[in-house]
C-alpha positions in Angstrom: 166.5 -44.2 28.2 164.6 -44.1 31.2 164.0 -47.4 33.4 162.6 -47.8 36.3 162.5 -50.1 38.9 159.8 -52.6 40.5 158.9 -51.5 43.6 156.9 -53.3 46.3 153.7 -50.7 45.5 153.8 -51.8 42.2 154.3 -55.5 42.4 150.4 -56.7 42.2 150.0 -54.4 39.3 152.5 -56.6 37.3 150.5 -59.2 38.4 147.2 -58.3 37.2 149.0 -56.8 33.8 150.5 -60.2 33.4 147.4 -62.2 34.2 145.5 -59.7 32.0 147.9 -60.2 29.6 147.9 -64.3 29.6 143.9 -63.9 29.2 144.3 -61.6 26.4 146.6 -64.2 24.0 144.9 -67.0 25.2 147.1 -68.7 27.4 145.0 -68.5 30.5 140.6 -69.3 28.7 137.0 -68.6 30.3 136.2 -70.8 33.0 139.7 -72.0 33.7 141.5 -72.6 36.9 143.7 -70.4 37.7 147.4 -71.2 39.2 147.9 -71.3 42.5 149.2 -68.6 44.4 152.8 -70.1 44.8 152.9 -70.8 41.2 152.4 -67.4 40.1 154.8 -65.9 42.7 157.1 -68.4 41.0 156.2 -67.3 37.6 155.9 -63.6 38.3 159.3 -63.1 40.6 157.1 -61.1 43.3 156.1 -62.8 46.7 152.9 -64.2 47.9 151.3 -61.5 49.3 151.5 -59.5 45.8 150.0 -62.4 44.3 147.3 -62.6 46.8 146.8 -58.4 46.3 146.3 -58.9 42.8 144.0 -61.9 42.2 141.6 -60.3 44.8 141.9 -56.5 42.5 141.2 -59.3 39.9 137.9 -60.4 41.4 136.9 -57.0 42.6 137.1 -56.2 38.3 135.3 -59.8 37.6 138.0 -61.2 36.2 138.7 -64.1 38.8 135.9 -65.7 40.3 136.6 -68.2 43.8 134.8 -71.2 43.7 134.4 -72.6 47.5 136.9 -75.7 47.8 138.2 -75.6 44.3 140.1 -72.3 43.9 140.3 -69.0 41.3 138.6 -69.6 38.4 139.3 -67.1 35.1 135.5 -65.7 34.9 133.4 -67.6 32.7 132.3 -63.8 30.4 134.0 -61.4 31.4 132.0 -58.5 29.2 135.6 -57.5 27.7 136.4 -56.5 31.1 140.4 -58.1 30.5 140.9 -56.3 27.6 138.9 -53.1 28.3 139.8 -52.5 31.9 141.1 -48.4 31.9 144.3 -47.9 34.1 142.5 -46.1 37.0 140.0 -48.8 37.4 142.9 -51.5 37.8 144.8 -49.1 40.6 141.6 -48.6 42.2 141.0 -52.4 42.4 144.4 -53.0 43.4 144.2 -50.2 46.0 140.8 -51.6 47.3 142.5 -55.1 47.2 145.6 -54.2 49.7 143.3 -52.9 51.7 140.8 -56.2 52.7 143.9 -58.1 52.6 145.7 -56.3 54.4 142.5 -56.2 56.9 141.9 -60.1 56.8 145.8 -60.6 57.8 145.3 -58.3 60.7 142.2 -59.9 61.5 143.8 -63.0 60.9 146.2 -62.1 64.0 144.2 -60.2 66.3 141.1 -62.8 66.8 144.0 -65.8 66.8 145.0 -64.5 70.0 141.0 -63.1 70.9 139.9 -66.7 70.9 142.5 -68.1 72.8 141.9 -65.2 75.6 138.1 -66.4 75.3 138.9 -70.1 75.9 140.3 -69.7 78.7 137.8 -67.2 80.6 135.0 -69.0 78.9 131.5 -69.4 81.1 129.5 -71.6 80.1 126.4 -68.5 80.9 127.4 -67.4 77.1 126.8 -70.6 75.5 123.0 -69.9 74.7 123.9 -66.7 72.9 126.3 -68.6 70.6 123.9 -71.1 69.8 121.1 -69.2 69.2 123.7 -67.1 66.5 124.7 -70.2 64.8 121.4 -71.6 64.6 120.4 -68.0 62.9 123.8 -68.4 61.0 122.7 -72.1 60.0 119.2 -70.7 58.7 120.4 -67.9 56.3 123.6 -69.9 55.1 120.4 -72.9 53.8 118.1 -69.8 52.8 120.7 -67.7 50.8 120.2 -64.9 52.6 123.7 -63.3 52.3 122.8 -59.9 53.7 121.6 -61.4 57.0 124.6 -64.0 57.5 127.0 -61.1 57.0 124.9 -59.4 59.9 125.2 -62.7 62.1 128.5 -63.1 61.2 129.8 -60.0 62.6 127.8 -60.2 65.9 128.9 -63.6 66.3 132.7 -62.1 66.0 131.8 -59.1 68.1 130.2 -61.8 70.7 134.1 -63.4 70.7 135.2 -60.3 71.8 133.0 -59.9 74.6 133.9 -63.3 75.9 136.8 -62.1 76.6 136.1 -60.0 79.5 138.7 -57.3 78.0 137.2 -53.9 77.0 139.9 -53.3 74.5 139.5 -56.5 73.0 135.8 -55.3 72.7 136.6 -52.1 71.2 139.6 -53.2 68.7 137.1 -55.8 67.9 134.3 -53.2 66.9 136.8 -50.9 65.4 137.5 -53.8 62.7 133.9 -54.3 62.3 133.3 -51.0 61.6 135.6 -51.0 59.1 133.8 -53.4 57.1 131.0 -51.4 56.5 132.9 -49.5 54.1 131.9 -49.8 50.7 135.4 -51.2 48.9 135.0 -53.6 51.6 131.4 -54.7 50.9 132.3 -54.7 47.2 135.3 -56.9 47.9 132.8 -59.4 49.8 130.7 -59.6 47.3 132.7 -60.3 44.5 134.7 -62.9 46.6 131.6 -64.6 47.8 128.1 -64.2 45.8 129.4 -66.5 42.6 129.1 -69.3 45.1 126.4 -67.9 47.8 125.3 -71.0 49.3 128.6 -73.4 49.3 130.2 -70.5 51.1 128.1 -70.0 54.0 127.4 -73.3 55.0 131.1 -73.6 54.5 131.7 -70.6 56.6 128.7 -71.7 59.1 130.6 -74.7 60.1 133.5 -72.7 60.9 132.1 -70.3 63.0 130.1 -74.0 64.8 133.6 -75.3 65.2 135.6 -72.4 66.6 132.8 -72.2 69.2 133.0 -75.7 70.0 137.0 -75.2 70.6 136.5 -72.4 72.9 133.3 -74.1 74.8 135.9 -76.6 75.5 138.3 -74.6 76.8 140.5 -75.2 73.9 142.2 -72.4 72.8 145.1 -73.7 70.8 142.8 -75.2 68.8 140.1 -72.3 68.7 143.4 -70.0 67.4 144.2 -72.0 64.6 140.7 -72.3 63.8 140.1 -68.6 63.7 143.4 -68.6 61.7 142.1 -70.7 59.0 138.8 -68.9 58.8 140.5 -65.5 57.8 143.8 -66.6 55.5 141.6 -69.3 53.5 139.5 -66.0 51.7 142.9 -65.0 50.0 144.2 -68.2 49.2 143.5 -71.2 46.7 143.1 -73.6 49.4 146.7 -74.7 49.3 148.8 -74.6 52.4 148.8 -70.9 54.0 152.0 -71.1 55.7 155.3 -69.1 54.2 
């Protein structure tokens, strides 16, 4: 008989199949939390970043829902979504999924280093531009206007870049930025974000405040793990990011 192998590609689909699976008999119910990340890469034999694939393909289908500070939720209805879900709209979902996390990591690691490079060329002549975004970012994060913050957002990353006084910085920076305009990417925002609109930006608002504080001070060990924080906390449960 033929058997085949898992294979890295295939590793977050036998996490969503299981997790589908759990949801189907019951095991995992509407509205519960879901385990953390290191749990079900103990549970499921596959490592971290599988897991982290999958429960974002899971959220991109509606399946998982992140609440801000409290983790992955199983989604409250679901529309028979868990049960329903055709092959070729899982692979799309996962392919979508190992694509934004593949993007955050990256992100993740590029603007680490981007705001330590700004700390430590920072002029103080930028300062009004920063504030002036985070007072904007402050406003839409209270008002709900998720369209707008996403705009801020980027031009406040973008802003980072320039701060650096590196052209290639500038462009890589753009380059990424770009990238998000893409419509898996948008989708993958949304569904990661909108359930809990509000918490989230003010959440993310004080983030962006605080790396800019770090690198007004000239500190960029402190700005880099900041930046660090901001990215890997969008694919995790809120439990310790380091492997």
């Amino acid at each position: 008989m033929p058997i085949e192998k898992l294979t890295d590609t295939n590793k977050p689909r036998f996490v969503v199949d299981q997790i589908l699976s759990s949801i189907r008999d019951g095991s995992l119910k509407p509205g519960e939390r879901m385990p953390s990340e290191a749990k079900l890469a103990e549970l499921t034999g596959v490592g971290r970043t599988s897991v982290r694939e999958a429960l974002a393909a899971l959220r991109l289908m509606g399946v998982v829902e992140t609440r801000v500070g409290s983790g992955s939720f199983v989604a409250a209805s679901m529309n028979g979504l868990a049960e329903d879900a055709a092959a070729n709209a899982i692979a799309e979902a996962i392919a979508a999924s190992t694509e934004a996390v593949q993007l955050q990591e990256a992100r993740a690691v590029f603007e680490s280093g981007l705001a330590r490079l700004a700390a430590e060329r920072w002029d103080d002549s930028r300062a009004e531009r920063f504030l002036g975004l985070l007072a904007d970012m402050d406003q839409a994060a209270e008002g709900e206007r998720y369209e707008h913050y996403i705009r801020l957002h980027r031009e406040f990353h973008l802003a980072l870049a320039k701060a650096t006084d590196n052209a290639i910085v500038e462009q890589t920076e753009q380059t990424f930025i770009d990238y998000m305009d893409h419509e898996g990417w948008k989708d993958m925002e949304r569904q990661s974000y909108l359930p809990n609109r509000r918490d989230y930006l003010r959440e993310s608002a004080q983030e962006h405040r605080a790396i800019f504080n770090a690198i007004q001070a000239s500190d960029g060990a402190l700005a880099s793990e900041l930046v660090h924080k901001h990215y890997v906390r969008h694919y995790t449960d809120g439990e310790d990011v380091d492997e």
